[in-house]
ZAMARGU-4260 file (C-alpha; in steps of 0.2 Angstrom, whole numbers, plus 5000, padded with zeros to 4 digits):
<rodrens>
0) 5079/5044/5391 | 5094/5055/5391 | 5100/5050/5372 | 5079/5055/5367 | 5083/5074/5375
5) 5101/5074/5366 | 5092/5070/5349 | 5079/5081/5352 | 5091/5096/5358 | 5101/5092/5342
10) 5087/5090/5329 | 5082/5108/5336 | 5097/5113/5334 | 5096/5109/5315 | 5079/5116/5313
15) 5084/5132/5319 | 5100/5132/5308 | 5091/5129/5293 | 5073/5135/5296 | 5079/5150/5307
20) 5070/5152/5325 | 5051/5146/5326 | 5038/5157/5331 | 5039/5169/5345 | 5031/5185/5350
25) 5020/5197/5339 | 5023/5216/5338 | 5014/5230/5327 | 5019/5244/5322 | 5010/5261/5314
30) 5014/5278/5311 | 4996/5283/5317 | 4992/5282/5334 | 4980/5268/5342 | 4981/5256/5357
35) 4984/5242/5345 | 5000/5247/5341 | 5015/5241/5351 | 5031/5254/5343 | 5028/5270/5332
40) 5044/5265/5322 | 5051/5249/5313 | 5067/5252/5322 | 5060/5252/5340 | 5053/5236/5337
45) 5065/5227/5333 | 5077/5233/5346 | 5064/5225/5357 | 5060/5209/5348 | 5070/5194/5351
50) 5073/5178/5339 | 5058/5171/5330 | 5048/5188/5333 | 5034/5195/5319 | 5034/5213/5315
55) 5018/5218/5306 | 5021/5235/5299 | 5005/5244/5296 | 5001/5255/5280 | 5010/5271/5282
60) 5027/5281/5280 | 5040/5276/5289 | 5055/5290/5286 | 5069/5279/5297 | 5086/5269/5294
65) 5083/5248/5300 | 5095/5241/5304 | 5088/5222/5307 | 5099/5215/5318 | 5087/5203/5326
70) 5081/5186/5315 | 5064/5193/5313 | 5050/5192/5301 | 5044/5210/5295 | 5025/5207/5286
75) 5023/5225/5278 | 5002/5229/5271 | 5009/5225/5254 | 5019/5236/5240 | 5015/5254/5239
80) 5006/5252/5257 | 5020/5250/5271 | 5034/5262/5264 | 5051/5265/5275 | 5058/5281/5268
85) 5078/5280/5269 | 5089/5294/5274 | 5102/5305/5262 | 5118/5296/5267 | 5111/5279/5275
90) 5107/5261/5268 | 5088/5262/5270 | 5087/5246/5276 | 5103/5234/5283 | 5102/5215/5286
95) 5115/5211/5297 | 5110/5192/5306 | 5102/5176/5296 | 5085/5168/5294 | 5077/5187/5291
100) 5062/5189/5280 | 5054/5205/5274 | 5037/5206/5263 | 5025/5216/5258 | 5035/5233/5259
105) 5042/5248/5249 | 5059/5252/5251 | 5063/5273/5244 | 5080/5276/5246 | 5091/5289/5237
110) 5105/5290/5224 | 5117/5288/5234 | 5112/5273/5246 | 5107/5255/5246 | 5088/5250/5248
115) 5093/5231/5255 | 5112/5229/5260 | 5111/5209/5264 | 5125/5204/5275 | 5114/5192/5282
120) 5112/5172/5274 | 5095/5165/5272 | 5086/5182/5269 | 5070/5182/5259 | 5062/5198/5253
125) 5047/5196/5243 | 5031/5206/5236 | 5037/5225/5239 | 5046/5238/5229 | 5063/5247/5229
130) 5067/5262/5220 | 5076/5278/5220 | 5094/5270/5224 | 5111/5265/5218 | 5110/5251/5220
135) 5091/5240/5225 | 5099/5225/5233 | 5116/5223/5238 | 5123/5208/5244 | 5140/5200/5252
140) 5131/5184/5259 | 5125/5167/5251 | 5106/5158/5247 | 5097/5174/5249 | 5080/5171/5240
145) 5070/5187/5230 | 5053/5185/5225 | 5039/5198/5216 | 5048/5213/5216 | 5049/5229/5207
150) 5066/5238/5206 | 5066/5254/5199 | 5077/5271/5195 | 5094/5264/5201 | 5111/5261/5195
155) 5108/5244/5198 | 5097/5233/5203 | 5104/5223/5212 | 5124/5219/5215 | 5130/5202/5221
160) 5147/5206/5229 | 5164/5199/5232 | 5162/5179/5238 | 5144/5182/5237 | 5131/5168/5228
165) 5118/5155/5229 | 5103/5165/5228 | 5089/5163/5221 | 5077/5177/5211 | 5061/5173/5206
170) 5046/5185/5196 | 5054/5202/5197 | 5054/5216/5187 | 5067/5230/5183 | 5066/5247/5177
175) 5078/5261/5173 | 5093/5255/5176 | 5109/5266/5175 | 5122/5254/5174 | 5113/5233/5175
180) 5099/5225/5182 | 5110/5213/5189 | 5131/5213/5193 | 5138/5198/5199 | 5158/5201/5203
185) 5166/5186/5210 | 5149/5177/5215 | 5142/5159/5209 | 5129/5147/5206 | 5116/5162/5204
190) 5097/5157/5201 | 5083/5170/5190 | 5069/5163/5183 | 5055/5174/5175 | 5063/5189/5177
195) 5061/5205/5166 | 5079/5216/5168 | 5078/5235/5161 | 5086/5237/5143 | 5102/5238/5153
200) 5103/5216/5157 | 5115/5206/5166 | 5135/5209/5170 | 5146/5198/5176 | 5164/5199/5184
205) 5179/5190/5194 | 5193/5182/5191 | 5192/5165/5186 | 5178/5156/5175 | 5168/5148/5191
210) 5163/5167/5193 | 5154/5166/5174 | 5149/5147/5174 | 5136/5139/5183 | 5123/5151/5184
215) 5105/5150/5178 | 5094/5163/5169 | 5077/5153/5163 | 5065/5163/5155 | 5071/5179/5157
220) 5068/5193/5147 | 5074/5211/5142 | 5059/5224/5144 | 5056/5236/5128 | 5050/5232/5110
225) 5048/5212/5110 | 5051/5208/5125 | 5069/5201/5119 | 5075/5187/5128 | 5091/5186/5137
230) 5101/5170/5133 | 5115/5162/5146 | 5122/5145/5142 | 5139/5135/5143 | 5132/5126/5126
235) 5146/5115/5124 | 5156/5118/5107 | 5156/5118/5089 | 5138/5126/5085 | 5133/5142/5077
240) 5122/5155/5082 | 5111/5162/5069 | 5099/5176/5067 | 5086/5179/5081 | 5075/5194/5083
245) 5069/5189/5101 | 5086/5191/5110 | 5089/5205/5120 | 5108/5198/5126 | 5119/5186/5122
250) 5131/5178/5136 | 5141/5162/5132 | 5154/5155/5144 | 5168/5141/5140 | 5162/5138/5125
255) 5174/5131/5108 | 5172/5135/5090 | 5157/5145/5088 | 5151/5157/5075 | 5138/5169/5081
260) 5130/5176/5065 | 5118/5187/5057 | 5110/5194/5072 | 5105/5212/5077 | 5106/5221/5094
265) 5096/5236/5100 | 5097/5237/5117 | 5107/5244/5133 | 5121/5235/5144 | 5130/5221/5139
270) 5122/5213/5122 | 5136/5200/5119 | 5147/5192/5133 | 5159/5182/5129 | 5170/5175/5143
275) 5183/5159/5143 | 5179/5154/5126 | 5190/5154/5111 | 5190/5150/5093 | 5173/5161/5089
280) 5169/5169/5073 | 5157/5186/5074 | 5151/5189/5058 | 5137/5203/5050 | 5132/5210/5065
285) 5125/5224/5070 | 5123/5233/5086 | 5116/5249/5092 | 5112/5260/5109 | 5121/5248/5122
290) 5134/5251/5134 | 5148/5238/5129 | 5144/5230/5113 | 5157/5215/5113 | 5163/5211/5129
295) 5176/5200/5128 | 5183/5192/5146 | 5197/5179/5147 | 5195/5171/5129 | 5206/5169/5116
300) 5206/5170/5094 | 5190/5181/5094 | 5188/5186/5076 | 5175/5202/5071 | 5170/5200/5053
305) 5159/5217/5045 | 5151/5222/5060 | 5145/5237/5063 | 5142/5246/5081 | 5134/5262/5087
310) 5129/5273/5099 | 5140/5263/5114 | 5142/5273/5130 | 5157/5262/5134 | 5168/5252/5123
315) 5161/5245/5105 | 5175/5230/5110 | 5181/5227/5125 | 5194/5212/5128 | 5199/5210/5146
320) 5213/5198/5146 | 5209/5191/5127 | 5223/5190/5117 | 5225/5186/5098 | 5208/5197/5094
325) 5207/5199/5073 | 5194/5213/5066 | 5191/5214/5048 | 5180/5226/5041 | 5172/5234/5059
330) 5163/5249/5058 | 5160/5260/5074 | 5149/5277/5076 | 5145/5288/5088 | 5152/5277/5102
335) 5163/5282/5117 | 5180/5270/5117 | 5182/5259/5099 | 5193/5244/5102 | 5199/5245/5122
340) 5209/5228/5125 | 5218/5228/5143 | 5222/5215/5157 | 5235/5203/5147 | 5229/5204/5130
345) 5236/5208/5112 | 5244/5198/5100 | 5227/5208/5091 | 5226/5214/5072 | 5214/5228/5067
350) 5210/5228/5047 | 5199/5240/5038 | 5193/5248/5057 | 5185/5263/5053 | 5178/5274/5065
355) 5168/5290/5065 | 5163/5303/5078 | 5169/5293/5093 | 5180/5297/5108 | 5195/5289/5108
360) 5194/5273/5095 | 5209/5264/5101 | 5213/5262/5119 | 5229/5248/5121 | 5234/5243/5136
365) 5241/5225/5129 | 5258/5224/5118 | 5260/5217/5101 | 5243/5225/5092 | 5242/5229/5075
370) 5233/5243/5067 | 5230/5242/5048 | 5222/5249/5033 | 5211/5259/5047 | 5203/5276/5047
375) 5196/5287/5062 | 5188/5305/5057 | 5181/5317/5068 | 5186/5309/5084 | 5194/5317/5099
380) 5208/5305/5105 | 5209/5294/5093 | 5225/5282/5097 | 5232/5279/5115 | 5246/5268/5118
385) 5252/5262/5134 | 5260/5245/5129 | 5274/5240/5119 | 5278/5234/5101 | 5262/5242/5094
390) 5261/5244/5076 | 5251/5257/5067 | 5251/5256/5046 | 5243/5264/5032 | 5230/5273/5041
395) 5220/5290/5040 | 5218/5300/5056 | 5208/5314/5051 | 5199/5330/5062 | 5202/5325/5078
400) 5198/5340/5094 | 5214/5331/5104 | 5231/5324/5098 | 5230/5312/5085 | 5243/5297/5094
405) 5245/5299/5113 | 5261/5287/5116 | 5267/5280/5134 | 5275/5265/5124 | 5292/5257/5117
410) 5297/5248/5103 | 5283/5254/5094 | 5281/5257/5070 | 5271/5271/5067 | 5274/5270/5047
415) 5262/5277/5031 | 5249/5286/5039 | 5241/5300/5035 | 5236/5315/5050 | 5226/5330/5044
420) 5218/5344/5053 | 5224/5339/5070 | 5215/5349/5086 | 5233/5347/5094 | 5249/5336/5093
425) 5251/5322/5078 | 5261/5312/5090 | 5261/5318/5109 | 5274/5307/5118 | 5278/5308/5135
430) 5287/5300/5151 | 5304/5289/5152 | 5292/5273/5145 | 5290/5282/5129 | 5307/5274/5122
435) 5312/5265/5106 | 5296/5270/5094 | 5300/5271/5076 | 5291/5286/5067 | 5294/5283/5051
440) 5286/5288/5031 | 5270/5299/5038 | 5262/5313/5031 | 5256/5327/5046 | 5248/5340/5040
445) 5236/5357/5049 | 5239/5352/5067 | 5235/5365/5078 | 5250/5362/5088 | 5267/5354/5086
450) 5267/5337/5073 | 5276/5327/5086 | 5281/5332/5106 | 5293/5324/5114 | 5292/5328/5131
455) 5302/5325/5146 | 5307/5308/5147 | 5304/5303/5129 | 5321/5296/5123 | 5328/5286/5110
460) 5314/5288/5098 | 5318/5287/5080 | 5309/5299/5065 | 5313/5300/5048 | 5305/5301/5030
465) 5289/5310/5033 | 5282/5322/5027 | 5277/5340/5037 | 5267/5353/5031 | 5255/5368/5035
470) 5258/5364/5056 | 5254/5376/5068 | 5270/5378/5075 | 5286/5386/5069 | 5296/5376/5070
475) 5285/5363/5068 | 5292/5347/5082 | 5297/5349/5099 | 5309/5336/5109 | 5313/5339/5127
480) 5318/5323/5130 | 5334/5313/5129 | 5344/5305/5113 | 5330/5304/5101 | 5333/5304/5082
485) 5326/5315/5068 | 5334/5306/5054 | 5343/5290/5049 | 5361/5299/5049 | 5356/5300/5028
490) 5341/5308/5025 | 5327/5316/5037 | 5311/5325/5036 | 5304/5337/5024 | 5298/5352/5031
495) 5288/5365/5022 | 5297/5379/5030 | 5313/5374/5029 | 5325/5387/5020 | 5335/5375/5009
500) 5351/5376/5019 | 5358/5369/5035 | 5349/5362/5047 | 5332/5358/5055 | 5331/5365/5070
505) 5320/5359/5081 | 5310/5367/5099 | 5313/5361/5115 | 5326/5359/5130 | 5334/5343/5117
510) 5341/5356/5106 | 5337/5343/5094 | 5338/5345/5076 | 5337/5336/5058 | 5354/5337/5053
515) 5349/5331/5035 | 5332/5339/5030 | 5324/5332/5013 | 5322/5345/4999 | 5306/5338/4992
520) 5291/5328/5000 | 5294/5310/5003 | 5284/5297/4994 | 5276/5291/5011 | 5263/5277/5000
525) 5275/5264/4997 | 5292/5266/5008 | 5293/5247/5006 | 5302/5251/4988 | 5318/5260/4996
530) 5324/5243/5006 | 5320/5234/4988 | 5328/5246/4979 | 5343/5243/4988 | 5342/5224/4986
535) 5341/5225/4968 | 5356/5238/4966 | 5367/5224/4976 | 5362/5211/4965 | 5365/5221/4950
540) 5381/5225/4955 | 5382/5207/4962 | 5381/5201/4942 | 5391/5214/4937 | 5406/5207/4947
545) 5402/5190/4942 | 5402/5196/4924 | 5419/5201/4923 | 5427/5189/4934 | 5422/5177/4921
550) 5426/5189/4909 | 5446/5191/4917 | 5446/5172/4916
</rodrens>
């Protein structure tokens, strides 16, 4: 008799675990007065209610903060009937216990505030609406489960947060989107199924690839012309993905030698995601009106072949910890950041990068990138620097509004390039980390400011052979920092308004100078020729010797 009560107390025990608490009392609320009605607001009744409890809100406006706080089921009329009206600075409605389930209600928030903050596990919300939030549903809990909703005018949809996962979203729709219908940082093992996200899809985020694997997006789609479908898959390695006009994003985790090709992107968000993968080939592809084009996370030996991208409010590439990225022959327009790579990348080479018309087209936070053959015109910012051995060659910066090279670097070759018609500085370079850059065969012409400042801090920087013409400033280079160099102890710069005697002397608290100014511009299109020059007058004079020895013998 005894062990039957003990296995019943325990098997309630699980019920309730699982299940949440069975049925209890009934309470109904409206905003209209009657003597059906038990509370006037949603918030009284649940301050009363107890475990298991129903809480049928009638339809109305409820202008009121929940907090649910009690595992309760709240039955709204239906979407658009029962409608809780959050407050300015206020999560409109907060889950703070398990087992809780809401249906049938409209959530309005504001800009500023969550509709559903879920801090509670097993929560269900289904058949309502949220709109008019930053973010619809925002979660910090685990096997949450969404069904039939409409989220609308947020900057996301909804956000699963640190440690967050499991949950399941089935059947809703998403419009207007600021930022993504759906961020997932650090969460797992995510579930949509016949969902339509806004032009603005899906992001992920965290720090190891269990946060990008394992979750599952089936028949979802990107709302807009087409109806564009969003694809997620770990498919394994060695394939190629070719042209397809119904997809709306591409995001590809742990994947291995795979050439994604001949496809076109015109939508918002994140249209490719690649994240631990390495050895993929992107090749003739173009992408338009997005947030991100390329987002790069974690990968390695990522290789950009003619691509074009514009119209990006965030990077055209971004590679977060991806080193080893090659672009050859990419073309970005109208775009806010170019190629941005940060977080332990580099080792990255940029061929034939043109850019036009867009903020700032390199953003480096990695060492060891290389910068080739490139030109950026009518950009604001065009190169900025903050890593070290970065190498720029043979490039044409042209009608920036900013400073053409913004340098927090060391150990850095900034050799045949062309600067013309400059807003500011050619080279601005600041702060003790801004040591051990060589400056070296460039031609800066119509800045509207100095051709090169070196500010506080700058020291031991090197500058030679270029060429500097028609600058704003007279003289035309400043250098208040320590030790740097405007020559090779041979020859130094040409200057334009230099009188052809003396000195170069420079502006600045250095009271630096070019102790040997040239007289006549410097042939900046192939320096490569002095050092060979040099070899071959040793080994002419080499043969000389050897030519009389023998002939002494």
């Amino acid at each position: 008799m005894l062990r039957g009560i003990i296995y019943g107390m325990v098997m309630l025990a699980v019920v309730t675990l699982v299940l949440g608490p069975v049925h209890g009392d009934d309470w109904i609320v409206d905003d209209d007065a009657g003597t059906w009605r038990t509370h006037h607001t949603i918030q009284d009744a649940i301050n009363q209610s107890s475990a298991g409890d129903n809480i049928s809100v009638y339809a109305g406006t409820y202008n009121e903060d929940v907090v649910v706080n009690q595992t309760v089921r709240i039955i709204g009329n239906g979407s658009g009937e029962t409608v809780i009206n959050g407050s300015a600075w206020a999560t409109a409605v907060l889950i703070s216990v398990n087992h809780v389930n809401i249906t049938g209600v409209s959530i309005n928030a504001t800009p500023f505030t969550y509709g559903i903050d879920v801090d509670g596990h097993y929560v269900t919300v289904d058949n309502g609406s949220i709109t008019n939030c930053s973010t619809g549903i925002h979660s910090s809990a685990i096997y949450g489960r969404f069904d039939n909703l409409t989220i609308s005018d947020c900057e996301y949809g909804a956000y699963y947060d640190f440690l967050s996962g499991w949950h399941y979203m089935r059947e809703c729709t998403f419009d207007n989107m600021l930022t993504a219908s759906i961020s997932m940082y650090y969460s797992e093992n995510n579930i949509f199924r016949e969902c339509v996200f806004a032009e603005k899809g899906v992001e992920i985020g965290g720090g190891s690839v269990d946060y990008f694997e394992h979750h599952t997006i089936h028949n979802c789609r990107i709302a807009g012309p087409g109806w564009k479908a969003v694809v997620y898959d770990d498919m394994g390695d060695n394939f190629t993905f070719q042209r397809d006009d119904n997809i709306g994003q591409l995001i590809l985790v742990n994947v291995d030698n795979v050439t994604i090709e001949n496809t076109d992107f015109e939508t918002g968000g994140w249209p490719i995601v690649l994240a631990y993968s390495k050895n993929i080939e992107i090749r003739n592809m173009t992408i338009t009106n997005a947030t991100n084009g390329y987002t790069i996370m974690n990968s390695n030996n990522v290789t950009f072949q003619n691509v074009s991208i514009s119209g990006m409010s965030g990077s055209s590439i971004y590679a977060e910890g991806s080193p080893n990225c090659v672009l050859d022959g990419v073309n970005v327009t109208d775009c806010e950041y170019g190629f941005w790579t940060t977080n332990g990348g580099g080792y990255s080479t940029l061929s034939y990068f043109n850019v036009t018309d867009t903020y700032r087209p390199i953003h480096c936070f990695d060492p060891y990138v290389t910068v080739e053959n490139s030109t950026f015109t009518d950009c604001q910012s065009p190169v900025y620097v903050y890593d070290h051995n970065f190498t720029m060659r043979h490039c044409l910066i042209n009608g920036t509004s900013s400073s053409g090279c913004y340098l927090r670097s060391s150990y850095s070759l900034y050799e045949n390039n062309t600067f013309r018609d400059i807003g500011t500085y050619g080279f601005f370079m600041t702060d003790p980390v801004t040591r051990g850059n060589v400056i070296i065969y460039n031609e800066i012409f119509n800045t509207n400011n100095y051709a090169i400042w070196m500010r506080s801090g700058a020291n031991n920087n090197t500058v030679h052979h270029n060429n500097f013409a028609n600058n704003d400033r007279d003289p035309q280079c400043s250098d208040d920092g320590v030790d740097n160099m405007w020559d090779d102890g041979a020859e130094g710069n040409y200057w334009d308004d230099w009188n052809g005697t003396g000195n170069y002397t420079l502006d600045g608290s250095a009271k630096s100078a070019d102790e040997h100014p040239l007289g006549d511009p410097e042939d900046t299109s192939a320096p490569e020729k002095v050092p060979e020059l040099h070899v071959m007058a040793s080994m002419i004079g080499l043969l000389g010797a050897v030519f009389i020895l023998r002939r002494r013998r």
